[in-house]
C-alpha positions in Angstrom: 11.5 11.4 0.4 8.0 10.3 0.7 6.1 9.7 -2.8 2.2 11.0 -2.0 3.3 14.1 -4.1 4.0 11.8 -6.8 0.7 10.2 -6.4 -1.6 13.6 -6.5 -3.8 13.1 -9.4 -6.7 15.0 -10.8 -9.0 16.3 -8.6 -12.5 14.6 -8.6 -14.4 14.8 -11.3 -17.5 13.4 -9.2 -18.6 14.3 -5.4 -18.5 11.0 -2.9 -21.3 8.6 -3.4 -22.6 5.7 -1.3 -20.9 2.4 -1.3 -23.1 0.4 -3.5 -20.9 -3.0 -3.7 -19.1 -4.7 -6.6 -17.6 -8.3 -7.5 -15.4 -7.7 -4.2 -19.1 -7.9 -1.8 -18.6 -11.5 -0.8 -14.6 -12.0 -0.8 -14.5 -11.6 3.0 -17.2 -13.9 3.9 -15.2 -16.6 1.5 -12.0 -16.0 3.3 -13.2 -16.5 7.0 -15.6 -19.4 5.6 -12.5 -21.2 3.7 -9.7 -20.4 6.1 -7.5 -19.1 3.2 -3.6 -19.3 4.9 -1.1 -16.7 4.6 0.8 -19.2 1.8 -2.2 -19.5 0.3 -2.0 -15.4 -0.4 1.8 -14.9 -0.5 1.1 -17.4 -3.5 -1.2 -15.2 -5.4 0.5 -12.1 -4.8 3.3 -14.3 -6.1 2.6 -14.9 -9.0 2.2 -10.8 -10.2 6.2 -11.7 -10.6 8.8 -9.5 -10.9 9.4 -8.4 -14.9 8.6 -4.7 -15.3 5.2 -4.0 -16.4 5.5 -0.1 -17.9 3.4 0.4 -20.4 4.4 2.1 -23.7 4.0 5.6 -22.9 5.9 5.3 -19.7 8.8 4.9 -21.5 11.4 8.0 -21.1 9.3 9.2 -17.9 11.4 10.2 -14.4 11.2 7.1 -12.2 9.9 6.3 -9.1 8.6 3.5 -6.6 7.0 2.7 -3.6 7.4 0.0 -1.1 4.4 -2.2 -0.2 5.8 -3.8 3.2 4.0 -7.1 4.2 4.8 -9.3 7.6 2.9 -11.8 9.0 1.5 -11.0 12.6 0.7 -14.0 14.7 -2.4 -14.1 17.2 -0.5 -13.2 20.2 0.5 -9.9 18.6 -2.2 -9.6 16.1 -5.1 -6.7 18.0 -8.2 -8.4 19.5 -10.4 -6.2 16.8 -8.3 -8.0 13.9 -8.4 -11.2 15.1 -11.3 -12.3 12.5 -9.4 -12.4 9.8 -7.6 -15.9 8.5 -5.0 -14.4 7.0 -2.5 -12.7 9.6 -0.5 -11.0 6.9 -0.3 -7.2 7.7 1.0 -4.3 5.5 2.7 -1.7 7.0 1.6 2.1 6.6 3.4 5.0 7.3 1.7 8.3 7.6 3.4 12.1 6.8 4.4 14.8 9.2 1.5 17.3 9.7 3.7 20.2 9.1 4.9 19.5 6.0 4.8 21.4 3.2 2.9 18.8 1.0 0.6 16.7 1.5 0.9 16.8 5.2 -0.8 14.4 7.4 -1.3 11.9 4.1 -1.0 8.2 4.8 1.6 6.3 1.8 3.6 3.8 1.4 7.9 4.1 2.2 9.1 5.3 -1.0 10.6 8.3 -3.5 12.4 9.4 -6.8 15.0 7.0 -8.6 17.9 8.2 -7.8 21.2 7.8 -9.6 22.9 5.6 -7.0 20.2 2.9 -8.0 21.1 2.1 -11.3 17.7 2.2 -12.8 16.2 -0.6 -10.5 12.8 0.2 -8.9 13.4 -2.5 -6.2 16.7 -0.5 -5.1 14.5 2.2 -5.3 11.9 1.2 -3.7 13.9 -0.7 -0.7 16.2 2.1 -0.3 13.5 4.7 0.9 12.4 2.2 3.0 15.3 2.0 4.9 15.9 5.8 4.7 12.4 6.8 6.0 11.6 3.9 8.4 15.1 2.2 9.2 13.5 -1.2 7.7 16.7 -2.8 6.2 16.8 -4.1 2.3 18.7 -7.4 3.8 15.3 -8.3 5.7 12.7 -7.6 2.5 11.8 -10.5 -0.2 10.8 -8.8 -2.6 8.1 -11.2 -3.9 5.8 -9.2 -6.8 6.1 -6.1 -8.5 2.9 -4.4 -9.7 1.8 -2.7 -13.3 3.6 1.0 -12.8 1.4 4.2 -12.8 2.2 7.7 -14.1 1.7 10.6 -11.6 0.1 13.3 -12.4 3.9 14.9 -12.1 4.8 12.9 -15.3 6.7 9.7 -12.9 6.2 6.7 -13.8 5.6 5.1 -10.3 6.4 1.4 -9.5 4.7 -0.5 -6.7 7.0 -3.3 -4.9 5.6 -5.8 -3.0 7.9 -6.9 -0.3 7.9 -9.2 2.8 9.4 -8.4 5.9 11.5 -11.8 7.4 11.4 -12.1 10.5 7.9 -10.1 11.0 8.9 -8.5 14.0 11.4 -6.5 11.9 8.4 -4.5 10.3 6.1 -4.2 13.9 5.7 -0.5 14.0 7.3 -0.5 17.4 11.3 -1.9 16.2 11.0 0.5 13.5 13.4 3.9 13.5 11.2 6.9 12.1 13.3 9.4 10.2 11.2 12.3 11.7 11.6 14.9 8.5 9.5 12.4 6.8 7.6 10.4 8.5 5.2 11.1 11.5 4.0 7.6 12.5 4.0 3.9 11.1 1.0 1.6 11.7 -0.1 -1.9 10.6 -3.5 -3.5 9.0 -4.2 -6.7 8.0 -4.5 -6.8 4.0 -8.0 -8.9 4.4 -9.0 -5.4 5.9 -9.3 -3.8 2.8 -11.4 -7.1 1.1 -13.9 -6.0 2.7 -15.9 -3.5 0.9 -17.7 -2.6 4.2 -14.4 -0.9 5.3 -14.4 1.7 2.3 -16.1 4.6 3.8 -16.5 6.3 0.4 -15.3 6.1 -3.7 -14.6 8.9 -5.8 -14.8 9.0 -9.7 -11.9 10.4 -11.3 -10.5 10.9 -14.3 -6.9 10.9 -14.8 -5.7 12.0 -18.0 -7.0 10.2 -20.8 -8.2 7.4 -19.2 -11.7 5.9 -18.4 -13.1 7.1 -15.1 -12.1 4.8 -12.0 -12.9 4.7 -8.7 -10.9 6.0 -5.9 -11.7 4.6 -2.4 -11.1 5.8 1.2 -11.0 3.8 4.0 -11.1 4.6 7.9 -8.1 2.4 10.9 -8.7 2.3 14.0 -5.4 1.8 15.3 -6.0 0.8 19.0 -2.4 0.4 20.0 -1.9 4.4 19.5 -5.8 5.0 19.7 -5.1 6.9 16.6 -7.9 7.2 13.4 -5.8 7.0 9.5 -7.6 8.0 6.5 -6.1 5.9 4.0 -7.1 7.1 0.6 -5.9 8.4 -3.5 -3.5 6.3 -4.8 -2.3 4.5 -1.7 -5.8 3.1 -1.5 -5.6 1.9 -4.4 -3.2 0.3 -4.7 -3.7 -2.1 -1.4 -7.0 -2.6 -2.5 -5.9 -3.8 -6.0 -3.5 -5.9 -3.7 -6.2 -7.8 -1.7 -8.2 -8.3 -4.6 -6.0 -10.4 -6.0 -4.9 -12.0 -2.6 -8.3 -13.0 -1.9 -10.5 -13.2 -4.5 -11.8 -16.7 -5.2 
């Protein structure tokens, strides 16, 4: 079961605004001028490690995760358009069947609910829709970070895994097997992608429950292997881009 429902949150307090930059403006440029290495990131994302990080009033919630797939692409697979990028570490994106009855269309990460088989462990959890919705097999994930846990606006208390695929070609969006109830189409983009504050077409300001305002960024892929546009936004945006800031930032 795919977990954009989980992630629906208030609806925006604030219309789109133009992209006016923040402290992310120059972390591109510093990753193409310093040739930062793909152990150089796996190192960061690293160290997030793996103890849970719910905070107080998650406790009691329904559970739920999401899996953040990650495999490195080398240059002979990786698409000419992506090639500028250091870093060939890619995460892997799958996007919902139009026809569905929510959220249709919406591009999220592999994941779902907790369900009793997994013993209260987000990673099961979070590994076992994997497998389920795109046939990517637990045995073939390092799981390798584990990121602070959000509550949906459904009252779940959401856990983001990081995981990375060995070997790579496991997670290439062509050797994957789509379970077609749930998932309409998988496609890759390199994490650097989303460093880079000129690919975020838009931000929102929300506010979600009680806390501050935050923003809430969209970005535009160009997939040219399927010539196919993804709008990647809400929570699943934010979450990669909280994911590159801390790969690549200085």
């Amino acid at each position: 079961m795919g977990i954009v429902g989980f992630f629906q949150i208030a609806q925006p307090i604030l219309a789109f605004f133009a992209f006016t930059g923040d402290h992310t403006n120059n972390i591109i440029e510093d990753v193409v001028a310093k040739g930062m290495t793909g152990n150089t990131v796996l190192q960061k994302l690293r160290s997030l490690g793996l103890e849970k990080k719910d905070s107080p009033h998650h406790m009691g919630l329904k559970r739920a995760s999401v899996l953040v797939p990650f495999f490195e692409r080398n240059s002979d697979t990786t698409e000419p358009a992506t090639r500028q990028y250091s870093s060939n570490l890619h995460v892997l994106f799958t996007q919902r069947p139009i026809n569905m009855s929510s959220h249709g269309g919406e591009v999220c990460f592999p994941g779902g609910r907790q369900d009793e088989e997994d013993k209260g462990d987000d990673v099961v959890t979070a590994t076992r829709e994997a497998y389920e919705e795109v046939g990517l097999h637990p045995q073939y994930v390092d799981i390798i970070g584990r990121m602070e846990s959000i509550e949906s606006k459904h009252s779940l208390c959401v856990t983001p895994i990081i995981g990375l695929v060995r070997p790579p070609y496991k997670a290439e969006p062509s050797n994957l097997s789509l379970n077609a109830d749930e998932v309409d189409a998988v496609f890759a983009v390199p994490l650097a992608y989303f460093a880079n504050p000129a690919n975020c077409v838009s931000k929102t300001k929300i506010k979600y429950g009680s806390s501050t305002d935050f923003l809430m960024r969209t970005y535009l892929f160009d997939d040219v292997s399927n010539g196919r546009r993804f709008q990647i936004w809400g929570l699943t945006a934010h979450i990669v881009h909280a994911v590159a800031e801390l790969a690549f930032e200085q």
